[in-house]
C-alpha positions as a printed Julia matrix, in Angstrom:
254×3 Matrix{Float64}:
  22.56   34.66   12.99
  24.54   33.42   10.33
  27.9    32.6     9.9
  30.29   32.0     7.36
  30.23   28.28    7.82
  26.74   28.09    7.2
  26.63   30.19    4.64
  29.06   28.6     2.29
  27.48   25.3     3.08
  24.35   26.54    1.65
  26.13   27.54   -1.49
  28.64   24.91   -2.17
  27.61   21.63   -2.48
  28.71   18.91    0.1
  30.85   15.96   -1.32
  29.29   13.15    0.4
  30.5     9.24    0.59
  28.3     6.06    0.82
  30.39    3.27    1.47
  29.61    0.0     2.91
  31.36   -1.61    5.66
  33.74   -4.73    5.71
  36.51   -5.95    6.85
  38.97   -3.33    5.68
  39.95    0.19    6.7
  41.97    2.11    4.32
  39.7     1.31    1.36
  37.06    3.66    3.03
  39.12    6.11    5.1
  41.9     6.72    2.8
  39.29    7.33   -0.24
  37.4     9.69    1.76
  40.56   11.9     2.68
  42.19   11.75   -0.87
  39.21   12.89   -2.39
  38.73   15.63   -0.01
  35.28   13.79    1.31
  32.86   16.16    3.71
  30.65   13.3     5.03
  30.54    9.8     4.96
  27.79    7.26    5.13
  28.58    4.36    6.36
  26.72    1.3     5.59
  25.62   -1.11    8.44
  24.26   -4.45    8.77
  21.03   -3.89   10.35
  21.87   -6.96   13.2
  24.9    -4.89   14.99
  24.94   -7.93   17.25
  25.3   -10.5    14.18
  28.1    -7.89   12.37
  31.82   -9.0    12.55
  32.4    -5.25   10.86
  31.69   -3.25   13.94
  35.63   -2.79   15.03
  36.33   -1.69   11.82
  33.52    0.9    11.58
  34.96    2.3    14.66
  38.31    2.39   13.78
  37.15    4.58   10.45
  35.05    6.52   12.32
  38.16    7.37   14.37
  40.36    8.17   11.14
  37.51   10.12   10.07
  36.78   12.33   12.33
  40.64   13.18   12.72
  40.43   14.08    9.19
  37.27   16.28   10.05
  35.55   14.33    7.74
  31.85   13.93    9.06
  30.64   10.06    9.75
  26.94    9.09    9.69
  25.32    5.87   10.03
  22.97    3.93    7.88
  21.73    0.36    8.92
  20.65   -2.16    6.65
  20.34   -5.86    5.82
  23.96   -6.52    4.23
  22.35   -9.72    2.54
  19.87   -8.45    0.53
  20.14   -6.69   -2.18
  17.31   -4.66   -2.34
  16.98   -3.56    0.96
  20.57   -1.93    0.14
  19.26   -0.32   -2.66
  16.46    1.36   -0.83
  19.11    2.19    1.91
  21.82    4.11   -0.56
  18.0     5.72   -2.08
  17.14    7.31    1.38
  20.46    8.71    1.64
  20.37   10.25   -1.88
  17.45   11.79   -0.84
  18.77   12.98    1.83
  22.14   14.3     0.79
  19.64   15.39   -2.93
  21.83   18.61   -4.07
  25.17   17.68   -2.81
  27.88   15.42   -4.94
  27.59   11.86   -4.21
  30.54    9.14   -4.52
  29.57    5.9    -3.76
  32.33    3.52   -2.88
  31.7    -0.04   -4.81
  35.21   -1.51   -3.42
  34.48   -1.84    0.67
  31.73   -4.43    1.96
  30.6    -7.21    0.25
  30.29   -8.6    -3.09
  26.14   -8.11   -2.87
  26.82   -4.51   -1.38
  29.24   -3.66   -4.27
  26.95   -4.83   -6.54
  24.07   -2.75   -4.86
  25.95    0.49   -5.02
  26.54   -0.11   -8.65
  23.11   -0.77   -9.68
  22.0     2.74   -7.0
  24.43    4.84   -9.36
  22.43    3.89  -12.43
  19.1     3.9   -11.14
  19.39    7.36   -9.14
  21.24    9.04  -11.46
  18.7    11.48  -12.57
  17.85   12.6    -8.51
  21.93   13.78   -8.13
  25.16   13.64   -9.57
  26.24   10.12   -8.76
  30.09    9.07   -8.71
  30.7     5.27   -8.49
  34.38    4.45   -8.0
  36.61    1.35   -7.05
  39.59    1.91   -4.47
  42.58    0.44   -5.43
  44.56   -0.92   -2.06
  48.28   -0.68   -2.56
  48.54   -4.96   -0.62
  46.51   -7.52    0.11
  46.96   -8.92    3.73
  47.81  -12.6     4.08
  47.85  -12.87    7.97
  44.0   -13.76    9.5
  42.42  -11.32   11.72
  43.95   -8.08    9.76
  41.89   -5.95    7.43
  41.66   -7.7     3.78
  44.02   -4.93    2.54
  46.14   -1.76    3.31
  46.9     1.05    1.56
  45.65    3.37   -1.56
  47.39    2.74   -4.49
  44.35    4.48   -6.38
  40.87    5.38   -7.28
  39.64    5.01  -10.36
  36.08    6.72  -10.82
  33.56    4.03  -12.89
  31.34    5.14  -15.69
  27.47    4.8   -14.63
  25.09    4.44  -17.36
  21.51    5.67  -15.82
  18.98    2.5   -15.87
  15.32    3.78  -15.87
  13.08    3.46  -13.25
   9.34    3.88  -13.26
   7.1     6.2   -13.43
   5.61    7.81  -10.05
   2.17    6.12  -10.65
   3.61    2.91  -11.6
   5.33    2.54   -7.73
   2.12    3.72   -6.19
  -0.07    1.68   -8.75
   2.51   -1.07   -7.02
   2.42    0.18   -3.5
  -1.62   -0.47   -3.88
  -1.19   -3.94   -5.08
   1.55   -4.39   -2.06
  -0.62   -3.17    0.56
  -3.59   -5.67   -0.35
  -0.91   -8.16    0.1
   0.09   -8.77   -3.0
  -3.15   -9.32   -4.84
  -5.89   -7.3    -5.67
  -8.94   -7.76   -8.22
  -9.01   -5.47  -11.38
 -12.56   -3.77  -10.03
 -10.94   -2.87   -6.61
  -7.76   -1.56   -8.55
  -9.64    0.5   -10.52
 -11.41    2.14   -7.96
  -8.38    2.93   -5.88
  -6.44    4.08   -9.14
  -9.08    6.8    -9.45
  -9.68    7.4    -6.35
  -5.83    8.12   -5.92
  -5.49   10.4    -9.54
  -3.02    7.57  -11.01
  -5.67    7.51  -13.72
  -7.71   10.2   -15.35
 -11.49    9.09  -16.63
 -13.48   11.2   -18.79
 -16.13    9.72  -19.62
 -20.24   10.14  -18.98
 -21.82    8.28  -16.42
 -23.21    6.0   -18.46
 -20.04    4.86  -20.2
 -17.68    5.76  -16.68
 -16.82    2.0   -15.64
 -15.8     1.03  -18.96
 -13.78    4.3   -19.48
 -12.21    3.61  -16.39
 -11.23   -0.01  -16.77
  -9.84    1.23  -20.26
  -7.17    3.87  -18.39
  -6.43    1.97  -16.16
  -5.53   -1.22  -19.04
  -3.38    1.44  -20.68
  -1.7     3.56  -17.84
  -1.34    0.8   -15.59
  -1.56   -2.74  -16.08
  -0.67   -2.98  -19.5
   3.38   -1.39  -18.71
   3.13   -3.31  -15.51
   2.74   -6.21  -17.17
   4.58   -6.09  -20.35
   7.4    -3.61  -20.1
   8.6    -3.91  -16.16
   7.41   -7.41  -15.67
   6.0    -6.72  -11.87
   2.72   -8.19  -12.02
   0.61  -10.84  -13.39
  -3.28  -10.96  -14.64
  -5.6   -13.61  -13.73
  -8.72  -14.82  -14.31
 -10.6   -17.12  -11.82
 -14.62  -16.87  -13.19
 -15.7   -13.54  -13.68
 -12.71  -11.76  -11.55
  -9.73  -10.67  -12.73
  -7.01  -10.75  -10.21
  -4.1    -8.47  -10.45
  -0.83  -10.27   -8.58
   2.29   -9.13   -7.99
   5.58  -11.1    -9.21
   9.06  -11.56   -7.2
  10.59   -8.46   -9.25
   7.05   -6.37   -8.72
   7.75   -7.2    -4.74
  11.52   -6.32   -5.21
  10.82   -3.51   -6.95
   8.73   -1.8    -4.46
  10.58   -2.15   -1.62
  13.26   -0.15   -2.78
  11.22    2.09   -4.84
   8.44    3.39   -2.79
């Protein structure tokens, strides 16, 4: 049976928070309730035993939840930055439909930073909303949250940073999975095998046609315009490896 709860929630979309979690309070908690918030993710570091933030997260969740503002949980590695990309990328999908703010004010420096970057990269998936919470003080006694108060928001432009294509993150993926390396004839194979490339060609001419698509759909953009991998040649092999960015890349991407 349904009722009127669920159906407005099915035709008005959700405003939904991402904010990672520091050592302050109000930045997260006030933002969410001035800006009328629904839900809020909080981000996590993914060692709870290792994270000084715990108190606070509880304390939000408490002013939260008396605000009847909804609190879930995301864990991640607060130290690297793109694990916390792929993080804030599972929750878009997630939340994919609903209006997003992501808070780049609470956490860390990296995490602010990661947030930032999420807005322009996964802009095109949902409306995306970075903004910066202004705190009305600054504390300057140890062992109380880094500020207090909401003086106020201030919503940040985000410029949308392209991403690649589908088949280039599976064309990746493919490379990742062979652990990192993976010979041009092998690549091929799996490329077609997969649809990333399409061959037409006769039989007698397939191999080369093959090699050819898979030069100009996938290595060549790869390798030139993103960067992520690297071409080899150790005697008659070509090797296909993966850089630091290609490795970066794919863990928050795929």
């Amino acid at each position: 049976m349904l009722t009127i709860h669920t159906i407005m929630s099915n035709i008005v979309n959700l405003r939904v928070h991402i904010a990672p979690v520091g050592f302050e309070i109000d930045r997260i908690a006030l933002a969410a309730r001035q800006m009328r918030a629904d839900r809020v993710w909080l981000l996590m570091h993914a060692d709870p035993s290792k994270d000084r933030a715990q108190g606070y997260m509880e304390k939000i969740k408490v002013q939260l939840k008396k605000e009847k503002i909804g609190v879930q949980i995301s864990y991640t590695d607060r130290f690297d930055l793109f694990k916390i990309l792929k993080a804030v990328r599972e929750i878009v999908e997630k939340e994919k439909g609903n209006d997003i703010f992501i808070n780049c004010s609470s956490g860390s420096k990296i995490q602010a930073i990661a947030c930032m970057m999420a807005c322009m990269m996964f802009q095109g998936k949902t409306k995306l909303t970075p903004y910066y919470a202004e705190p009305q003080s600054y504390a300057s006694v140890k062992g109380e949250q880094l500020s207090s108060g909401l003086k106020t928001v201030v919503k940040l432009p985000a410029y949308e940073i392209h991403t690649p294509k589908s088949i280039l993150v599976q064309a990746l993926k493919i490379i990742h999975d062979h652990g990192g390396k993976i010979t041009k004839k092998e690549m091929a194979k799996l490329a077609d095998e997969k649809r990333l490339i399409v061959v037409n060609a006769r039989e007698e001419n397939f191999q080369q046609a093959r090699f050819a698509s898979l030069d100009k759909n996938i290595i060549q953009p790869l390798l030139d315009e993103w960067k992520f991998i690297e071409v080899e040649r150790l005697g008659r092999t070509r090797w296909i490896r993966m850089t630091p960015e290609g490795r970066g890349a794919v863990e928050f991407l795929s």
